[in-house]
C-alpha positions in Angstrom: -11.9 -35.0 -48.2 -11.4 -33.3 -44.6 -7.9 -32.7 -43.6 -7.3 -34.4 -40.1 -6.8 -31.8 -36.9 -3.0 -32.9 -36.7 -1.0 -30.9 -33.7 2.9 -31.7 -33.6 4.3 -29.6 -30.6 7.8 -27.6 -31.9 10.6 -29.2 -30.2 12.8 -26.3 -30.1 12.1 -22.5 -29.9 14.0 -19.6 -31.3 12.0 -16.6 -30.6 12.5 -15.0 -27.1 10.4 -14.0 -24.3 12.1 -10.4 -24.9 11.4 -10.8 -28.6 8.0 -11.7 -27.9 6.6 -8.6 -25.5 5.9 -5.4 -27.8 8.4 -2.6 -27.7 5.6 -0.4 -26.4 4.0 -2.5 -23.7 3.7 -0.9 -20.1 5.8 -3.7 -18.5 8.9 -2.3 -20.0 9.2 0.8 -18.7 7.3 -0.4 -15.3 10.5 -3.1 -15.5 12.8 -0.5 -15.9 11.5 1.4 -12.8 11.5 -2.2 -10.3 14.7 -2.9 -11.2 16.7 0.4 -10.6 14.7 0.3 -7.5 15.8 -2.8 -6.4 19.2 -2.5 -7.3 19.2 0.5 -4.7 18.1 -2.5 -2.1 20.6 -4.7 -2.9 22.3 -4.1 0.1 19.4 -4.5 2.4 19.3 -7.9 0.7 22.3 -9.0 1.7 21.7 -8.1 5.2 18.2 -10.5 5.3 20.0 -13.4 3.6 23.0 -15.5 5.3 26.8 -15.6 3.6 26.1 -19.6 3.0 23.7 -22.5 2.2 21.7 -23.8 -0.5 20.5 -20.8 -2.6 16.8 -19.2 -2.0 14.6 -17.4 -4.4 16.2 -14.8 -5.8 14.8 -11.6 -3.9 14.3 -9.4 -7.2 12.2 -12.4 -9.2 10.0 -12.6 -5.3 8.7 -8.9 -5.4 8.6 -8.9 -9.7 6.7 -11.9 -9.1 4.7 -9.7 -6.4 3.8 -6.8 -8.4 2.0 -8.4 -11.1 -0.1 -10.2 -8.8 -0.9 -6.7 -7.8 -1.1 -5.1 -10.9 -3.1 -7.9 -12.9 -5.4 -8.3 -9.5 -4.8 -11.9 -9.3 -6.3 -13.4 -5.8 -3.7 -15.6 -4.4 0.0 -16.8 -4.8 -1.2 -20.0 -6.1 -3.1 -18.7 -8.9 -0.1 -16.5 -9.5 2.5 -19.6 -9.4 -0.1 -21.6 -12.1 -0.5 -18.7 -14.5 3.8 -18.3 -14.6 3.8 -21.8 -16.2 1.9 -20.5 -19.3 2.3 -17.4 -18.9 5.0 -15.4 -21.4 4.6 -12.1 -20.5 4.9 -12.9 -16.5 7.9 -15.0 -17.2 9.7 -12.6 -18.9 8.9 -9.7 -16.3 9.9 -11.5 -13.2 13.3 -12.7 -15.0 12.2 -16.8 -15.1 13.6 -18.3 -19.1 11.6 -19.9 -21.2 11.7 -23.5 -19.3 12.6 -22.8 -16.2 10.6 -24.3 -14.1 8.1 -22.4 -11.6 8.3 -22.1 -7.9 5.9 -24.2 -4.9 4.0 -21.6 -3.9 4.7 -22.7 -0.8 8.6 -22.0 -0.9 7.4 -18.8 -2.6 5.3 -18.0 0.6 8.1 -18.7 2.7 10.7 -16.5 0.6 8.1 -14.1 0.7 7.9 -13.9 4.8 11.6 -13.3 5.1 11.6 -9.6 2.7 7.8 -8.9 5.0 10.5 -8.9 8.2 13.1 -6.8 6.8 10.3 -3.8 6.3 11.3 -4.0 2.0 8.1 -3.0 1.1 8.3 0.9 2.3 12.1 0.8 1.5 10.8 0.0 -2.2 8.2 2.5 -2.0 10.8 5.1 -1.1 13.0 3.9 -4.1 9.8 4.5 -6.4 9.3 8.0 -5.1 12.9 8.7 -5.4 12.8 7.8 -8.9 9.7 10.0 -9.9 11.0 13.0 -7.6 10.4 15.6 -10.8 6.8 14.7 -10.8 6.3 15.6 -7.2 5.2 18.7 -5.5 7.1 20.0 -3.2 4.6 22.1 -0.8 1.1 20.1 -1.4 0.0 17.2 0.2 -2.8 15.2 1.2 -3.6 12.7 3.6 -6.4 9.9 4.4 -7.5 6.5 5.6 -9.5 3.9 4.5 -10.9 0.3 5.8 -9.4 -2.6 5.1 -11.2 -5.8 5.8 -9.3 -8.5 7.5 -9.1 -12.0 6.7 -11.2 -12.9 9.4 -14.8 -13.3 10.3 -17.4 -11.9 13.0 -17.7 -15.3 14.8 -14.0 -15.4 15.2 -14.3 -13.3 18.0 -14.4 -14.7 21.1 -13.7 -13.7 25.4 -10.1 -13.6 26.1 -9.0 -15.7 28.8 -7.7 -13.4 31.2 -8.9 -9.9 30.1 -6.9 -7.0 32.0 -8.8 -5.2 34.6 -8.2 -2.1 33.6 -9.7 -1.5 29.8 -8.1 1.8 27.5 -11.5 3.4 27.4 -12.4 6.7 29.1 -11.8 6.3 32.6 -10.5 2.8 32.6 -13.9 1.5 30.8 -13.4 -2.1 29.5 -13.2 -1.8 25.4 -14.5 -4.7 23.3 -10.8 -5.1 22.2 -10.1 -5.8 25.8 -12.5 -8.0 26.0 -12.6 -10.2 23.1 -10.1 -11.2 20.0 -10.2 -12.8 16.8 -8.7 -16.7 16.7 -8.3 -16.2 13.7 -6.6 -13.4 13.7 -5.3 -11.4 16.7 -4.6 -8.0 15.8 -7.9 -7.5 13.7 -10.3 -5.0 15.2 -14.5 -5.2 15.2 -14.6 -1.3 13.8 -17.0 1.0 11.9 -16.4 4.0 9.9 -20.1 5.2 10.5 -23.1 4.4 12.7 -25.0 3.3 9.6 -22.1 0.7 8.7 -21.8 -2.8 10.1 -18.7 -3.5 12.9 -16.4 -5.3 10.9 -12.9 -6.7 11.5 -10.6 -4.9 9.9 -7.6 -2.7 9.8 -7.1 0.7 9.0 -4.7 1.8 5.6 -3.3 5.4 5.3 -1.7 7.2 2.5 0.0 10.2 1.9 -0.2 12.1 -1.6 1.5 14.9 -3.0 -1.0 17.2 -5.0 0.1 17.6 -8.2 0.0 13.9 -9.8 -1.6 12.2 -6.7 1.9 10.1 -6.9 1.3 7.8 -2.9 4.7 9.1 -1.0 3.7 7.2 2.7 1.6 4.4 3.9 1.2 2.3 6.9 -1.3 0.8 8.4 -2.7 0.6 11.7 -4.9 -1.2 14.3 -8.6 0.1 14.1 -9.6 3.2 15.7 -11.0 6.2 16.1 -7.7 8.1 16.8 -5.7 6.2 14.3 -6.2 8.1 11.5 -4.5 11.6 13.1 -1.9 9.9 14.8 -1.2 7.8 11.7 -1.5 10.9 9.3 1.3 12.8 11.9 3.4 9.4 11.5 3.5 9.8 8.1 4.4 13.3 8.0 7.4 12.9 10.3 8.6 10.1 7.3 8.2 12.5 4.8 11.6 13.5 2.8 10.6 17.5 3.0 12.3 19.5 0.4 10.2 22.9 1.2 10.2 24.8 4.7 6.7 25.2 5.4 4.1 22.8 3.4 0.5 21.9 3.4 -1.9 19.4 4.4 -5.5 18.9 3.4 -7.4 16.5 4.7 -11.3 16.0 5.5 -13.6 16.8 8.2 -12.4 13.8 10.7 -9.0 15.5 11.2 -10.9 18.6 12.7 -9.6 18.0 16.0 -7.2 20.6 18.1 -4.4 18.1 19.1 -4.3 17.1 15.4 -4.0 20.7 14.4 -1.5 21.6 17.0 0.9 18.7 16.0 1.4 19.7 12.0 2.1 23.5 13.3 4.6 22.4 15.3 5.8 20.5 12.4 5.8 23.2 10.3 2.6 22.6 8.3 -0.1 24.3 7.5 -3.2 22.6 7.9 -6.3 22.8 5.6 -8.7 20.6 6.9 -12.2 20.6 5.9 -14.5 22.3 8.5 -18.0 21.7 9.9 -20.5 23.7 8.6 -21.6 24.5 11.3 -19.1 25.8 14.5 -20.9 24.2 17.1 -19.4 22.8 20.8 -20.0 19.1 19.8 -17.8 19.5 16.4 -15.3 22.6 16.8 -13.8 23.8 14.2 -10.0 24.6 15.0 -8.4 26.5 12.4 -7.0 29.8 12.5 -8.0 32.6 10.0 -4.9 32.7 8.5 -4.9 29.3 8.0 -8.1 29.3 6.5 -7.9 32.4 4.3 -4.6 31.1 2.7 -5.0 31.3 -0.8 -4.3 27.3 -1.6 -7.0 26.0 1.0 -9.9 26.2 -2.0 -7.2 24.0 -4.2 -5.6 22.0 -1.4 -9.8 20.9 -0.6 -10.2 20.7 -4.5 -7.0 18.3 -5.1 -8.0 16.5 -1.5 -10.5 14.6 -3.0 -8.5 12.6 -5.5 -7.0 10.2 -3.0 -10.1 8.3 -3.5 -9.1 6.9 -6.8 -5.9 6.0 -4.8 -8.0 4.1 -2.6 -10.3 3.1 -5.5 -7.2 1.2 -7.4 -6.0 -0.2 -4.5 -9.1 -2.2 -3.4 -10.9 -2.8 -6.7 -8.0 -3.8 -9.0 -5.0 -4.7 -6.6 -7.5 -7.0 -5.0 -7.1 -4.7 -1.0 -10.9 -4.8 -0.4 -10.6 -7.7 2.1 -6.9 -8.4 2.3 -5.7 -12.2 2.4 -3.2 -11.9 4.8 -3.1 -12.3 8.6 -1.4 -10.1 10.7 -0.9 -5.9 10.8 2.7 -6.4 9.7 1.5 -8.4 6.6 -0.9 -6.4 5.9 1.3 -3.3 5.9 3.6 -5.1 3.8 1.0 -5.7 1.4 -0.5 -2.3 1.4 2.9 -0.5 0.7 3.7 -3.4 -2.3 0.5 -2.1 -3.8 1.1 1.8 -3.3 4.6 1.0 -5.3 3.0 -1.1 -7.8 0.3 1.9 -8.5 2.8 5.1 -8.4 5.2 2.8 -10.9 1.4 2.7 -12.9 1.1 6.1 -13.0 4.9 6.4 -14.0 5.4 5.2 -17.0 2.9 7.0 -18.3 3.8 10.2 -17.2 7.7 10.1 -17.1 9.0 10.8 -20.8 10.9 8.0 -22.1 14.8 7.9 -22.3 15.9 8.3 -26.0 
């Protein structure tokens, strides 16, 4: 005879969520790194949230919760909150027990708008970097941009009411972003990156890598532009926590410019930026022979190249392609989340672990 398909649900449970994940698994040690991070922000914590009142999410579960909807890709909050119900693993790395019950994502939106004001994101980043200081280099680094498509369509864009009379072109010439905006979203800019490519609105994300693990140590993100780029890439060099006198910067052909080149001497750096091929009046090439001759340009152009994977990760797995956020502010916020979530990636595999 056929037994019958009988399911009796376990009333109780006494085998952990820490019991549960494998002693190996990547989340611990990517755990360990988050929370020593954010322990170092608890004080900025305290300075977002008021002395009284009925009790918020918890700012360390928000940004756990944040990082594996980064590092696990998933699209939106909402699919985030529903896969947390289920979900061991997730529970158990953002801190929620076995029956707690789950956030609305829309309180978990809200909690999440207050840390995108108090600028956490790059404080965290500088917390991861901080904590993987003996994989850095000191000298080396490497900077570049990339599109990022905004949440917001071509037929958003439509004339502003009063447009100024003066646009920031050459000469006063009326731009199309003096001209038109996005309803949708504001701050977005029609751009392209070539004259092959379609205009699209988007924003523009920049990192900064050091050479010898490719470990992000700056990002921001800026309007669309064709200057943003060198004035971002100087931005993030003024950030950067400098241990070494003199250092390097490589970076491709579109930072050939002399302005560009002129700014990271006076910094103190020594640029090696890809040239033309040709030296022609149309696309000068700026650098100096020393500058060019110095025996780490070859490897500085050699180690240049890997920021693409940085870019790669960040739009094919953390989900940056087109980002679902409104606003540049979000969308740096965003952007630097990810950067943290992929250096505390590369991390735990490359720090040795404690015995």
């Amino acid at each position: 005879m056929r037994g019958a398909d009988e399911q009796q649900g376990a009333v109780f449970s006494y085998v952990s969520a820490e019991q549960r994940i494998a002693a190996d698994h990547p989340l611990r040690r990517i755990r360990e790194f988050t929370d020593a991070a954010l322990r170092a922000l608890s004080g900025e914590f305290d300075r977002l949230y008021a002395a009284g009142g009925r009790p918020s999410i918890a700012p360390e579960k928000l940004l756990r919760a944040l990082l594996l909807q980064v590092l696990y890709g998933r699209r939106s909050e909402r699919l985030l909150m529903e896969e947390m119900e289920y979900n061991l693993l997730f529970r158990w790395f953002v801190g929620l027990e076995m029956d707690e019950r789950v956030w609305d994502v829309t309180v978990f939106t809200k909690n999440r708008e207050r840390l995108a004001g108090g600028e956490i994101a790059q404080k965290f980043l500088q917390q991861v970097v901080e904590q993987g200081s003996e994989l850095l280099s000191d000298e080396h680094f490497t900077v570049d941009g990339t599109l990022l498509e905004a949440w917001a369509s071509r037929r958003s864009f439509e004339k502003k009411p009063e447009p100024a009379d003066r646009g920031r072109g050459a000469r006063g010439r009326k731009l199309l972003r003096d001209t038109h905006a996005s309803k949708t979203d504001p701050e977005a800019r029609l751009f392209r990156r070539s004259r092959a490519g379609a205009a699209r609105p988007s924003y523009l994300g920049h990192v900064l890598t050091e050479n010898r693990q490719g470990l992000v140590v700056g990002a921001c993100v800026t309007q669309s532009s064709s200057r943003a780029e060198r004035e971002a890439a100087l931005a993030l060099v003024d950030g950067l926590r400098r241990r070494a006198a003199s250092i390097t910067l490589g970076a491709d052909k579109g930072y050939q410019e002399e302005r560009f080149l002129a700014g990271l001497r006076q910094r103190g750096v020594v640029p090696h930026v890809a040239e033309y091929a040709v030296n022609s009046r149309q696309w000068p090439n700026g650098l100096r022979a020393e500058e060019r001759n110095h025996p780490g340009f070859r490897r500085s152009q050699q180690r240049r190249k890997r920021v693409e994977q940085v870019f790669g990760w960040l739009k094919q797995s953390a989900g940056l392609r087109q980002v679902k956020l409104r606003g540049r502010r979000r969308v740096e916020w965003m952007f630097q989340l990810a950067a943290a979530a992929l250096n505390l990636r590369r991390m735990q595999r490359l720090l040795p672990t404690a015995v």
